[in-house]
N, C-alpha and C positions, 0 to 999 in steps of 0.2 A: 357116422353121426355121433352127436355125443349122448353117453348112455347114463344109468342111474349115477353112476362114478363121478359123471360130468367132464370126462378124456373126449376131447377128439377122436374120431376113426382114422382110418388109415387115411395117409394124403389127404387129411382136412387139415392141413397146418396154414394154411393160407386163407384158412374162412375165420375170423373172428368178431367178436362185438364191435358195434360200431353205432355211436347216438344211439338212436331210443330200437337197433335193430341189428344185423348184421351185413358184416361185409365180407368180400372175397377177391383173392385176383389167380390171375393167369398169366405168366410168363408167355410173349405171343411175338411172332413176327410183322410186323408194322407192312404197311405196301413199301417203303423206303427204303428195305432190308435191316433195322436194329429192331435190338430184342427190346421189348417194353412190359411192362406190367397194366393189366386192361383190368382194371376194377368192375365187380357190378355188387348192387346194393338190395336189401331186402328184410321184410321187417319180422320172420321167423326164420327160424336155421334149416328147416325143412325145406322152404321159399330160394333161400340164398346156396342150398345144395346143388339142389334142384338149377338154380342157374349158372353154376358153379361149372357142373356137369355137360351143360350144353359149349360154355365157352370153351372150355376144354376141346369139343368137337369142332369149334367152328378154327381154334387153333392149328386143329390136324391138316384143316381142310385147306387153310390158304394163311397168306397175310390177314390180318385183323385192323382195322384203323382203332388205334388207342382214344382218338380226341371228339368227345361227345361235340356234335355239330351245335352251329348258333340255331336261336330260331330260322333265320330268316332261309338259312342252309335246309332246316328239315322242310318248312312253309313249301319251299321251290320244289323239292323234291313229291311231298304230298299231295302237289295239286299237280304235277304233272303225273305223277304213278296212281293216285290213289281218286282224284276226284276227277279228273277230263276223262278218265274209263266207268266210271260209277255213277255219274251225275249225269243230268241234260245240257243241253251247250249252253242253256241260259242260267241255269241253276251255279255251271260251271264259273261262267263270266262274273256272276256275282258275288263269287266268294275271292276270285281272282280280284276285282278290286276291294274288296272291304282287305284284302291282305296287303295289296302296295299302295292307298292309300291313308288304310290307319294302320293296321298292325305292326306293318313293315320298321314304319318310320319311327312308332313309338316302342318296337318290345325289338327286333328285327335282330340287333347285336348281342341280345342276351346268349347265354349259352343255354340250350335246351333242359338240361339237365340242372343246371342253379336258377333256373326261373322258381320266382316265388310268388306268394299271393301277397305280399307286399308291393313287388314291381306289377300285378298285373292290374292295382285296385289305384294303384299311381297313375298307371296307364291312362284307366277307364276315367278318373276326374280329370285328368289334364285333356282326354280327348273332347269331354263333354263341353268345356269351357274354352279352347280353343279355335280361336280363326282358323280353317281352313282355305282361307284365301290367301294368308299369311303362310301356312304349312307347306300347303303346296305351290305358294311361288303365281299364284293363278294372275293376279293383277301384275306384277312384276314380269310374268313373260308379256305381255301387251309393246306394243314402242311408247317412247317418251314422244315422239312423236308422228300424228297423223294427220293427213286432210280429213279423218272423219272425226270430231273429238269422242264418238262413241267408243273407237278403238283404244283409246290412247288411256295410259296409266293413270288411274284417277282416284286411287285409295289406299291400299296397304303401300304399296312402292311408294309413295312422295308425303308420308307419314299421316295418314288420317285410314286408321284403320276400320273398315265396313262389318268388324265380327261376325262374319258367318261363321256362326256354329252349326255342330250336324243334332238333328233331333234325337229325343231320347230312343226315339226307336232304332235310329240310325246306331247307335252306341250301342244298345241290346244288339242287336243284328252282328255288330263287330265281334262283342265279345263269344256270342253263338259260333261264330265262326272259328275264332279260337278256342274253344271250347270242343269243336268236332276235330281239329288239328291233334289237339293233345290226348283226347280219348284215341287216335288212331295209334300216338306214337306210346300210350300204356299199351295199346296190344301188341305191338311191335316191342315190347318189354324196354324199351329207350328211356324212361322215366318210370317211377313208381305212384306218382299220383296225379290228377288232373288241377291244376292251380287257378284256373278259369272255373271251377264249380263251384271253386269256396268261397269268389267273393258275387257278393249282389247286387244287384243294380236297378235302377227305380223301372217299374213298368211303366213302358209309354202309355202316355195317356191316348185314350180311345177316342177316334173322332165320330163323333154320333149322327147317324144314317139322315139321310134326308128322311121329313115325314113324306104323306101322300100329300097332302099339300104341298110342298116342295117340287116334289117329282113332277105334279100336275103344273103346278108354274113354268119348269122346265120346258115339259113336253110343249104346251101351250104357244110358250116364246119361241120355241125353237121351230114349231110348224107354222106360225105364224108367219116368220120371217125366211119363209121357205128354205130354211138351211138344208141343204143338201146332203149333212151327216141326219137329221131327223130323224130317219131312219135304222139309224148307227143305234143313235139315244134308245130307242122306245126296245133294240134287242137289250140294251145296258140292262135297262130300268125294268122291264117286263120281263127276261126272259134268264138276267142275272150273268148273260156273257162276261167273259172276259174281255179286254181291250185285245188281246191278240186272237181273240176266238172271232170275234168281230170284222177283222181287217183279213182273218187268214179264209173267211166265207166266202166259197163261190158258188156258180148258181148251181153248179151240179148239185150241189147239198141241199138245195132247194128246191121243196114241190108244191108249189101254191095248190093244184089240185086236189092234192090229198090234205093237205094243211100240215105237213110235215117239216120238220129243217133237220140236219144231221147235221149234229158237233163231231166233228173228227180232225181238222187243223188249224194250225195257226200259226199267224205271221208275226214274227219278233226278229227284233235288231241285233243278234250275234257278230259279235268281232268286226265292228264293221260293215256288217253287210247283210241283208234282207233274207232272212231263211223261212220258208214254208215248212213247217213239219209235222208231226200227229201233235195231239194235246197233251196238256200236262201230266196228268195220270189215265189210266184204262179206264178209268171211273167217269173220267169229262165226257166221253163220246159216248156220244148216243144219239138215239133219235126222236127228237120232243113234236109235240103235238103245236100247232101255231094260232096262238091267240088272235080271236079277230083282229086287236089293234096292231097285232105283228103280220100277218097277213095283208093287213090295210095299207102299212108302212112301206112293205116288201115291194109289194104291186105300184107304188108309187115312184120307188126307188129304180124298178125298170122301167118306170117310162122317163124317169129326171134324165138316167143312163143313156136311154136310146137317143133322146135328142140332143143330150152333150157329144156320145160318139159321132152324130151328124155333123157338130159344129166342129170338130177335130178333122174329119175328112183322113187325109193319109198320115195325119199323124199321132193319128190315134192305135194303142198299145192293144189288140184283145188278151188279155190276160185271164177274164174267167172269174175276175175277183166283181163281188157285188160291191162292194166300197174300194173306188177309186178316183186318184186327181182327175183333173177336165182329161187326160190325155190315155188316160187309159189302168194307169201303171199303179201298183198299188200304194198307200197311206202309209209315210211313213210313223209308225207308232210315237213318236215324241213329239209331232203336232195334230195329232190327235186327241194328243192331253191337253198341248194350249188350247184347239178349238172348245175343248170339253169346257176351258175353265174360262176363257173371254162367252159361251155362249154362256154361262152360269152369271156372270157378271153382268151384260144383258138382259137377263133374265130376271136379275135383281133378289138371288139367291143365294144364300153362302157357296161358299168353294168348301167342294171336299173331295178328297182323293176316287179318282176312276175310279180304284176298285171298293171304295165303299158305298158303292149305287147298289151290291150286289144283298145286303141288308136290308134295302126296300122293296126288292122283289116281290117277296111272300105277302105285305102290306096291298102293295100296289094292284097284284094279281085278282087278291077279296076285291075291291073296291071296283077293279074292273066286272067284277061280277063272274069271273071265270070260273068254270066248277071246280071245287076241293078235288074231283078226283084227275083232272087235267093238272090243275096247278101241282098236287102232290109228283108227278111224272116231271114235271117243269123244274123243282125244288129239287126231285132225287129222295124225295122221301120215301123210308122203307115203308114206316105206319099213317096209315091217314088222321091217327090221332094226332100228332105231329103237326101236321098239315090246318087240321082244324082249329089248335089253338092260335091259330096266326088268324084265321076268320072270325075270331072271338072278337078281334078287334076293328070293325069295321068305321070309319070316315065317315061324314057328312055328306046327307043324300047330294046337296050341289055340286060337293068333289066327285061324286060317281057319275054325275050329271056329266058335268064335264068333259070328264075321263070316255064317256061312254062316244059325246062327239067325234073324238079324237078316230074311231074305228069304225065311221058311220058312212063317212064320203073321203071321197081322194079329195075333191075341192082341186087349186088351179095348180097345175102343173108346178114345182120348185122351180127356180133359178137356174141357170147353169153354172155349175164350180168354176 
């Protein structure tokens, strides 16, 4: 290293200043068999020694690839080495598309290593304001022509473009994901800085929870009209389920005698195809106590069950699952969501996303009169202070009124799905 003199050490003739840091190379054998020179970069002479040293070693040991990969080359690599072993299948699948349907297309030919926060802030407003139906061709693969004109190419392809753009969250979420790419490929020393952290991006705007009035309208319309998911709703809305915690429920998990339900899996749509597996963290399972109007719900839902499996005869699926089609088999989670948002439209309530039913839980819970010290257990809360100031805010005695019918009687039998 260089000392008070400012001399190089020995064999540091090939580390020198470089922009605002230093650089170094190595004389290396390529996999191809020619000799090349393999630069690496660093912003202290200690730093770039230090790395200096290593390549040296990895020189001894074999060939070297001289040629920093594109993104799209490291992308493929780190989501098959570093995220499909680290991550959940569904965790996995969603980073897998935010990569080949934005990253890919818009950053994908850079080279890893001259990515800048200029290309990556380019990226991010072109993604926000572009058609994705345009990007990805979606209207364009349709035919020109069909007997059904539903099928048939009717916007971007024959020039009248439908601007689907992806929400600002959708864009957060992208850039998160690149963002966890390039933090991987700094420890893997491939780059010296993360160019996804420098730039900003507007926070999605928050969609704001149903009140208890809301939630009571729902529930209301939806038993009213004996929907057959009612039951689905009232675990949503009372008990803060997930959509997959909800469809992956069988009745094993269930013990009306004790008034008990156990969270332990759920059903989500992986690759294609229907996988049952434990919950999302070790923190989701557990076993909650059952509000009378989830209990009321429950006991309803095995008998809507028992007499749709009669009407099925032998072709009916036992699977085990308490939510399921007329036939047995279970709810595929993406019409789950329509039913959620056509019954909300009936309903004559706004539409807001499944998972923000789970913000009125703690509301709904006070109002059903349930104990603070049941609901805290419901919630997951450590303190019952916690817990209590959600009961600070209680609803009008009629919405309790209400609420309270809802857990009073089965009333007639639901419909069959």
């Amino acid at each position: 290293m260089v000392g008070m003199s400012g001399k190089r050490g020995n064999g540091e003739g090939s580390i020198y200043p470089y922009k605002n840091g230093f650089a170094a190379y190595v004389w290396v054998t390529t996999p191809d068999g020619t000799k090349k020179r393999k630069y690496v970069y660093g912003k202290t002479r200690d730093e770039i020694h230090d790395k200096w040293i290593k390549l040296h070693g990895e020189a001894k040991k074999g060939p070297v690839d001289t040629k920093s990969p594109t993104l799209q080359q490291y992308l493929a690599y780190w989501l098959k080495e570093v995220v499909d072993p680290e991550l959940k299948p569904k965790a996995a699948e969603t980073y897998k598309m935010h990569v080949r349907l934005y990253i890919a297309p818009g950053l994908g030919t850079k080279r890893l290593d001259k990515l800048s926060v200029r290309d990556v802030r380019a990226w991010l407003n072109k993604l926000q304001d572009q058609c994705q139906c345009c990007a990805q061709g979606k209207d364009a693969s349709r035919p020109k022509e069909d007997r059904n004109p539903a099928r048939r190419q009717r916007c971007c392809a024959i020039g009248r473009c439908c601007k689907q753009t992806v929400s600002r969250r959708t864009v957060q979420d992208a850039r998160t994901v690149l963002h966890s790419a390039l933090s991987n490929a700094m420890r893997e020393e491939l780059i010296s800085k993360n160019v996804a952290g420098l730039v900003k991006v507007r926070a999605a705007r928050k969609t704001k929870p149903w009140s208890v009035e809301e939630a009571r309208t729902f529930l209301e319309a939806a038993r009213s009209a004996a929907d057959p998911l009612y039951p689905a709703y009232v675990l949503v809305l009372a008990m803060g389920f997930r959509r997959g915690e909800v469809l992956g429920l069988t009745w094993n998990s269930v013990n009306l005698d004790a008034g008990e339900i156990t969270v332990e899996q759920q059903l989500q749509r992986i690759a294609r195809r229907l996988v049952h597996d434990e919950t999302k963290t070790e923190a989701s399972t557990a076993v909650l106590p059952l509000p009378e109007i989830c209990a009321t719900a429950l006991q309803l839902r095995r008998k809507t069950q028992e007499s749709v499996k009669q009407a099925a005869g032998e072709l009916w699926t036992d699977s085990g699952f308490v939510f399921t089609t007329r036939y047995g088999t279970p709810i595929e989670p993406r019409n789950f969501n329509r039913e959620f948002a056509a019954r909300s439209d009936k309903a004559g309530v706004r539409r807001i996303r499944l998972h923000d039913t789970r913000h009125t839980c703690g509301s709904l819970l006070a109002a059903l009169d349930v104990h603070p010290r049941i609901a805290m257990q419901i919630l997951r809360h450590s303190k019952i202070a916690v817990t209590m100031e959600i009961y600070t805010h209680v609803p009008s005695e009629s919405t309790r009124k209400a609420l309270r019918k809802l857990d009073m009687h089965l009333g007639s039998q639901a419909a069959p799905e």
